[in-house]
C-alpha positions as CSV (number, residue, x, y, z in Angstrom):
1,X,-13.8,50.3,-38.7
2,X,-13.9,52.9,-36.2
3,X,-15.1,56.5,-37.5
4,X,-11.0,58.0,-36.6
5,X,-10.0,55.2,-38.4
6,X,-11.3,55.7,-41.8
7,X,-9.8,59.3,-42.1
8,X,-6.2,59.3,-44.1
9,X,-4.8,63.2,-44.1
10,X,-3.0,63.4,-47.0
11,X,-2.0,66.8,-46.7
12,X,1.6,68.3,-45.1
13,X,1.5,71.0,-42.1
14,X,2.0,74.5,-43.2
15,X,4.8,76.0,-41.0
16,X,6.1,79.2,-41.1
17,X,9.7,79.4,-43.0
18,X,9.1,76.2,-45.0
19,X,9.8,76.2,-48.7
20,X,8.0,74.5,-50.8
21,X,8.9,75.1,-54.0
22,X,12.7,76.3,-55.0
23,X,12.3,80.1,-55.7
24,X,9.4,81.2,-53.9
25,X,8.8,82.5,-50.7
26,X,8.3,80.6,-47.4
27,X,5.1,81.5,-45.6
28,X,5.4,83.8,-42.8
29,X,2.8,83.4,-39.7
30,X,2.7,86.3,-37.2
31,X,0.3,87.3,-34.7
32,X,-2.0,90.0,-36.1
33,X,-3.7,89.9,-32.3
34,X,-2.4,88.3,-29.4
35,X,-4.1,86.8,-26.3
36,X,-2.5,89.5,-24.5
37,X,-3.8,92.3,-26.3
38,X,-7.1,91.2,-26.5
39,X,-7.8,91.1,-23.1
40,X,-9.3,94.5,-22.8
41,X,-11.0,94.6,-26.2
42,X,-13.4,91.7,-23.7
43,X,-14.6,91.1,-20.2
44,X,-12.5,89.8,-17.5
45,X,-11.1,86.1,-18.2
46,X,-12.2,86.3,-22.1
47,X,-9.6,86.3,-24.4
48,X,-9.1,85.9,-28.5
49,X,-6.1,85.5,-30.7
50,X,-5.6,86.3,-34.3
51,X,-3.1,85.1,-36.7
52,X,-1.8,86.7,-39.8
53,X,-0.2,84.5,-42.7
54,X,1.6,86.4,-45.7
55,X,2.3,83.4,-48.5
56,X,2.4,82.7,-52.2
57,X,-0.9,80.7,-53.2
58,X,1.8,77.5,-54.2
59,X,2.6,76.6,-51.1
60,X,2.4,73.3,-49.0
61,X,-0.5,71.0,-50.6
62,X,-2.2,72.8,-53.3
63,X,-4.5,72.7,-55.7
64,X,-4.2,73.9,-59.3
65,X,-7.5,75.4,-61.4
66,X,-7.4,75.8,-64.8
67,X,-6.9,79.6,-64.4
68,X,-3.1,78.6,-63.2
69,X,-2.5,78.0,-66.5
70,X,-5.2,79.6,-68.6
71,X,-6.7,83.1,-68.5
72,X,-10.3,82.2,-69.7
73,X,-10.4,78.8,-67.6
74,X,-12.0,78.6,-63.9
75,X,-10.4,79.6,-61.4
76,X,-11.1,78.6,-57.2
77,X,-14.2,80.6,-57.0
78,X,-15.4,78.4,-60.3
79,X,-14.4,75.3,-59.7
80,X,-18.0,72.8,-58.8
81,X,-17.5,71.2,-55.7
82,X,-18.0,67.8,-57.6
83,X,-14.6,68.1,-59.1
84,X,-13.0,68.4,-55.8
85,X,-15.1,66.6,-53.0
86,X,-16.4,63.3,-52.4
87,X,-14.7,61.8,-55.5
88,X,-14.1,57.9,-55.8
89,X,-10.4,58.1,-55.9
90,X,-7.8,55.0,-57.0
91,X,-4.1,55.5,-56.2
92,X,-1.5,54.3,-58.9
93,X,1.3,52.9,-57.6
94,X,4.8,54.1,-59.3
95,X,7.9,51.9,-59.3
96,X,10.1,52.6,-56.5
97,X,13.3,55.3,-58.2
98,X,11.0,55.6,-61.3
99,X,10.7,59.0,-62.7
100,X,8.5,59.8,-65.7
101,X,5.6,57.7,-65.0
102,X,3.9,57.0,-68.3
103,X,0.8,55.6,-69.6
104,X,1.4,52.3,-69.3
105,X,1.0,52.2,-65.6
106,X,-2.6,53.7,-66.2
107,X,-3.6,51.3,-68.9
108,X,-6.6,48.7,-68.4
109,X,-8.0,50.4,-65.5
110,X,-11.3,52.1,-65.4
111,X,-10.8,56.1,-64.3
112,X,-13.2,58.0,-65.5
113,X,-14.8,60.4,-63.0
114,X,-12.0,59.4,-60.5
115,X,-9.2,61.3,-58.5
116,X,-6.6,59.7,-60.1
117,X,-3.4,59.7,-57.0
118,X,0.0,58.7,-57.8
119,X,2.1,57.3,-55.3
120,X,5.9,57.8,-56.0
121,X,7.3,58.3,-52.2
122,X,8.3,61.5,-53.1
123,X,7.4,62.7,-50.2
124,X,9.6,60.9,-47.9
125,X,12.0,64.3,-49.0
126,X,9.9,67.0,-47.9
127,X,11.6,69.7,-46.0
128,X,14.9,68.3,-47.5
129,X,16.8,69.2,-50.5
130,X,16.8,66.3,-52.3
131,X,12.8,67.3,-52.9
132,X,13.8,69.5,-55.3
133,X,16.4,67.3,-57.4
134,X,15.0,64.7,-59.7
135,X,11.4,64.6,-58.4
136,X,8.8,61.7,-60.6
137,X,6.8,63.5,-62.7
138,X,3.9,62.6,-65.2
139,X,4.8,62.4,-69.2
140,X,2.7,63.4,-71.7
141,X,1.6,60.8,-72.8
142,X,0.3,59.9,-69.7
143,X,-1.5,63.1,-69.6
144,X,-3.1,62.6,-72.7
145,X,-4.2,59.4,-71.8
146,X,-5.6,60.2,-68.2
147,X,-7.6,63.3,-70.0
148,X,-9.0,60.8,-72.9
149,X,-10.0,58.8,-70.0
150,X,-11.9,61.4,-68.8
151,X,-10.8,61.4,-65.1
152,X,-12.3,64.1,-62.4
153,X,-8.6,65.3,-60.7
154,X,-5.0,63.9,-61.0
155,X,-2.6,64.1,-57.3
156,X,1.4,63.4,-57.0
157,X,3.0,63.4,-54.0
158,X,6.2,64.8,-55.9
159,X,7.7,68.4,-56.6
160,X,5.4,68.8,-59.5
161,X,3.4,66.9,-61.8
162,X,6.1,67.7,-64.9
163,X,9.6,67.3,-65.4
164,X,10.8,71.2,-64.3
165,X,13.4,71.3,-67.0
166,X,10.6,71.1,-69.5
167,X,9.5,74.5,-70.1
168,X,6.6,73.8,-71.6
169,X,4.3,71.8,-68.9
170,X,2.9,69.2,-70.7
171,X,0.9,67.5,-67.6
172,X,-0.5,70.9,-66.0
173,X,-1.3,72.0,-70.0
174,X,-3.2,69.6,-71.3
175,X,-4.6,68.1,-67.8
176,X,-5.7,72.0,-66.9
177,X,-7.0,72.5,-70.6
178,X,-9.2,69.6,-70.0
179,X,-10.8,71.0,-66.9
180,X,-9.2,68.3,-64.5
181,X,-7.7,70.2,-61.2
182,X,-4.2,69.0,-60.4
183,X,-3.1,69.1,-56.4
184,X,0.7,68.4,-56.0
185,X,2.5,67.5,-52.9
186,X,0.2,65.2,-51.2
187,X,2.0,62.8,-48.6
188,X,1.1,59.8,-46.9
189,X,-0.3,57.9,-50.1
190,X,0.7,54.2,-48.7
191,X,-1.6,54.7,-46.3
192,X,-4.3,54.2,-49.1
193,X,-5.9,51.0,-50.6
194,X,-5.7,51.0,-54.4
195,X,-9.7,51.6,-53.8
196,X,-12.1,51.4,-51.2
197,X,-11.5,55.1,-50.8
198,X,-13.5,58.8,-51.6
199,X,-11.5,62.2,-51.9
200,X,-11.6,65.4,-51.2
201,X,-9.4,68.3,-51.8
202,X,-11.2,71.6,-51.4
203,X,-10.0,75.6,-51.6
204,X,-11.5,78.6,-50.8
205,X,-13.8,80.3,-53.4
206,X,-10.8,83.3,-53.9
207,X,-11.8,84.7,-57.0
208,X,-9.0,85.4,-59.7
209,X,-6.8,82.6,-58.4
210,X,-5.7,79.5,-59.7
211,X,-3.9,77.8,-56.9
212,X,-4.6,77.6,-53.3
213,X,-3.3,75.2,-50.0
214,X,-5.9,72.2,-49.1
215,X,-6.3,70.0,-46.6
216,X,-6.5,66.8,-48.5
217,X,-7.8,63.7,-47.0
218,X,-9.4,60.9,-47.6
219,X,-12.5,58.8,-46.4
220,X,-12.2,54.6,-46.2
221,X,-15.1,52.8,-47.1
């Protein structure tokens, strides 16, 4: 397999404008410096540019710490690059129009210390707004059972890992509680054996924040 080949980008474009959740802000990317400008900051023929992004930290594909939902637990500055890179990941495949995926579709199958990615197709809607309406979501149950199972992450390419209209968040509660990062939105799943695969899904070390954008990918064996 050739070296471009075994890379799978799991991870949509941040563009500026785009909403990605219903109710917060779209990023906004200006130019803090442009090319023009910095031409006399620098000798003739040398140039530099500078962006500027102003966003909420939920935006595009992120990555929930503990401290999302918990004051005492880690957030991105804590959170040990084990949890997040180089993980031997598995993707579950969810029926096509199903919605809460339970534990039955995890059931016989050996997680523990893996990234744990649920394909729904969810993400066929992104940018659209049928993305927002009736996304697949985890149940609790199927929380509980992925955290007895001691798994190392859980990724959905879907709105959100719970049911919105339930207040309470079962899946980011008890998944977060346990110390098992959560990254939403990931795209391009069916690209992805079942395994054969490692993952990564890092943030920057920003302390006294519990989400944050990530490129996700990842590697083929």
């Amino acid at each position: 397999m050739k070296t471009e080949d075994r890379f799978v980008d799991l991870s949509h474009p941040i563009e500026s404008g785009m909403v990605t959740y219903r109710g917060l802000p779209a990023p906004i990317i200006t130019d803090h410096l442009t090319r023009e400008d910095s031409r006399s900051h620098y000798s003739e023929g040398t140039e530099f540019y500078i962006g500027k992004i102003e966003m909420v930290a939920n935006t595009g594909t992120y990555l929930d710490s503990p401290f999302h939902r918990y004051l005492e637990g880690n957030d991105l500055s804590k959170l040990p690059l084990s949890s997040l890179a180089d993980l031997e990941g598995v993707v579950i495949r969810a029926q096509r129009n199903q919605r809460a995926v339970d534990h039955d579709l995890f059931q016989d199958l050996k997680l523990d210390k893996k990234a744990v990615l649920i394909h729904t197709g969810w993400d066929v809607h992104w940018r659209a707004e049928q993305y927002f309406e009736g996304h697949p979501y985890l149940t609790r149950k199927a929380a509980e059972y992925l955290v007895d199972c001691a798994v190392s992450l859980v990724g959905i390419d879907s709105l959100n890992i719970d049911d919105t209209a339930d207040g309470s968040r079962p899946a980011h509660s008890l998944l977060l509680q346990a110390g098992i990062p959560i990254v939403e939105h990931l795209c391009n799943l069916q690209s992805l054996p079942v395994h054969g695969f490692r993952f990564f899904a890092v943030p920057p070390m920003v302390k006294g924040l519990g989400t944050f954008p990530v490129r996700a990918f990842a590697v083929r064996s």
